[in-house]
N, C-alpha and C positions, 0 to 999 in steps of 0.2 A: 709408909710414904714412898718408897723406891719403889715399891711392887706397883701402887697405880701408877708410878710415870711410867716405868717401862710397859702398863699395859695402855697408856693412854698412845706412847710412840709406837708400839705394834697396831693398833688401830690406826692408825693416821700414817703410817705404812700402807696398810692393807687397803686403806680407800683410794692412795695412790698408784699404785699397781690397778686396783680396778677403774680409775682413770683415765689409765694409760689406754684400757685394751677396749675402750668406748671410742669408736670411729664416726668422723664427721659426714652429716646427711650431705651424699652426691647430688644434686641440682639432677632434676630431667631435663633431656632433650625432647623440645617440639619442634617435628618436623610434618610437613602435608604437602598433596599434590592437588591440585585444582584444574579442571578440564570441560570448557577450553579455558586460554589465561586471555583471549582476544576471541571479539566477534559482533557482531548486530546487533542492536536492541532490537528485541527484549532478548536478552544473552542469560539462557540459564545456563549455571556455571554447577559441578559436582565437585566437593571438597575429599579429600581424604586423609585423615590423619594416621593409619593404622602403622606408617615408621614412626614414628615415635615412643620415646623409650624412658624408662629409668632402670639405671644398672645396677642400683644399691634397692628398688624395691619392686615398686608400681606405680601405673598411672589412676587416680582417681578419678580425676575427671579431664572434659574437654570443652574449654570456651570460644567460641569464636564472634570475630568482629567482622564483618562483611565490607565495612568502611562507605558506606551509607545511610550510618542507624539502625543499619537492622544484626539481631543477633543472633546466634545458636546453641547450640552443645551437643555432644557427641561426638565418637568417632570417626563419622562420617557427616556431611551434611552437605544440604545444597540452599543454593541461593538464584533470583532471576535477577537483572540487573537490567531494569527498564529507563531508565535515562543514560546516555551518552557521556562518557567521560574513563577517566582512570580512578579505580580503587584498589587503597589501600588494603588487602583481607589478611585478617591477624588471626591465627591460634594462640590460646595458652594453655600449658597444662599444668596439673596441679598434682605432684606425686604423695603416696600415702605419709609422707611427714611433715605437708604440708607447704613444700617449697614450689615455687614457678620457674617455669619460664616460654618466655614467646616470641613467636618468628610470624615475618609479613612479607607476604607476594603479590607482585600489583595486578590487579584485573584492568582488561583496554575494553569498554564497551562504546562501539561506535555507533553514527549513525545510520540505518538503511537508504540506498542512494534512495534521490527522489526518483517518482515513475514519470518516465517518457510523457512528454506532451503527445495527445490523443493527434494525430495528422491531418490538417482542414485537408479534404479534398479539391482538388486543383479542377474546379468547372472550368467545361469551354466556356470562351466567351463568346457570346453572338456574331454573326457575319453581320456585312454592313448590310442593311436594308437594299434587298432587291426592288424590281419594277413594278410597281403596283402596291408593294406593303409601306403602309406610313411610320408603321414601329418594330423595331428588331432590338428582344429583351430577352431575360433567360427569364424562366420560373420565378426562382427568388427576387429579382427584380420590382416583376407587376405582382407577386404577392406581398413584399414590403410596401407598396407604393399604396395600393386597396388598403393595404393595414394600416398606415400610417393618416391615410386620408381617403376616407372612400368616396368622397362627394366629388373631389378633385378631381381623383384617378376615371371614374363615370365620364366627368366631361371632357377628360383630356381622351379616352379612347371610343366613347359613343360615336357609331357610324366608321370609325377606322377598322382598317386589315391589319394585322397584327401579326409578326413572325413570332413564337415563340420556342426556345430551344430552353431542351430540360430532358430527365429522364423516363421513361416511359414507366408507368408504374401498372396499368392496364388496359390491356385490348379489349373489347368485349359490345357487347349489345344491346341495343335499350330494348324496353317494353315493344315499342312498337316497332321493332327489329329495324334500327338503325347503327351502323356502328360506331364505336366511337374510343377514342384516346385518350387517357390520363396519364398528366406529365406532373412529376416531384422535381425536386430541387439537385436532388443527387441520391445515388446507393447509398443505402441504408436508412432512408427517410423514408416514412410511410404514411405522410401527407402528400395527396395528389391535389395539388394547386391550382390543375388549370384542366377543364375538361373541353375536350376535343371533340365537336359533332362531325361526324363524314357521311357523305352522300351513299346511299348504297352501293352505285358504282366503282366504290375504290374499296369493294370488299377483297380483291385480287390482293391488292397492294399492303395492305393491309397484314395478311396473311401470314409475312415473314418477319412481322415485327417479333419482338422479344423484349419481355422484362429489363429493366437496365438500362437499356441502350437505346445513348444517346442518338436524340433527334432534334431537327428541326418541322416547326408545322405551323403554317401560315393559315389564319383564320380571321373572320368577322367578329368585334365584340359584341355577346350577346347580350351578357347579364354576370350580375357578381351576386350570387346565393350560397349563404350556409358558405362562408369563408375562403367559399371557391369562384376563380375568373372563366365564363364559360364563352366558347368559340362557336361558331355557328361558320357549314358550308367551307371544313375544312380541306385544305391536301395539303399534298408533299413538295415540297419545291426541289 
């Protein structure tokens, strides 16, 4: 009866000595760098976990929370970040004994400014009506006016001389070798509004016109066809 107690307290010795020399599981450090942490949407962001550590083993794995619902894993990861605002993005890691832990760095995704308003062009506006012309309009004008009401626009200029200023958009020639003038509204519109008939004698005159640029040109109404106001027995004033 003495002999198993003293071998049941040598045993129960012996589990406590091996007790002792059983060391408790270190917790891992999770640590990441994310690049950029700030910028525009769509803002894709590159995660990196590869400092992180455990000193009592290894890392088994690596979770991540983007802090918009969306998720990952790995050592490394990446994420785009298409809506505006600040997120929360979390790592966690999980060492081979099973323990965690997790660290979070905010991401700033802003908005892109808005784009510049496109710049109306700043058209001349007509001189007053000279000696002899009943109407002094630009382009756009008598081409709103025909557009808005062409029965109208007919009886308001049938039989009138007409100034009209506008861009020139072509010099050129008819069939029956007449020349003649097509005026837009402005640079960079490639509707000619309003065609211009000139007598062959102002083929001189003529000559040094150029694309673009602006003019004035006094003419008879002749007709409105095919979307266009046409002059008859044009010049230059």
């Amino acid at each position: 009866m003495k002999s198993r107690i003293l071998r049941i307290v040598a045993a129960s010795c012996a589990l406590a000595l091996l007790a002792g020399c059983v060391q408790p599981n270190v917790l891992p450090i999770a640590q990441f760098t994310r690049t950029p942490a700030t910028g525009e949407t769509p803002l894709f962001v590159s995660f990196d976990a590869s400092s992180s550590r455990d000193n009592d083993g290894y890392i088994e794995s690596w979770s991540w929370a983007f802090g918009d619902g969306s998720t990952g894993s790995g050592v490394t990861a990446s994420h785009t970040y298409t809506n505006a605002g600040t997120y929360s993005a979390t790592l966690t890691v999980r060492d081979d004994d099973g323990a965690t832990h997790s660290v979070s760095h905010s991401i700033s995704a802003t908005s892109p400014p808005a784009p510049a308003p496109t710049p109306i062009p700043d058209f001349p506006s007509p001189s007053p009506p000279s000696s002899g012309v009943d109407y002094n309009v630009t382009v756009g004008q008598i081409v709103d006016e025909f557009s808005a009401n062409e029965i109208a626009a007919i009886l308001k200029y049938q039989n009138k001389t007409i100034a009209v200023s506008g861009y020139i958009s072509n010099v050129s020639m008819s069939i029956s070798d007449e020349p003649y003038v097509t005026l837009k509204r402005g640079p960079g519109f490639y509707f000619a509004g309003v065609f211009c008939d000139f007598p062959t004698s102002a083929l001189s005159t003529l000559a040094s016109l150029v694309e673009d640029e602006h003019i004035t040109i006094v003419g008879e109404f002749d007709d409105f066809f095919l979307g266009a106001i046409w002059l008859d027995d044009c010049y230059l004033p």
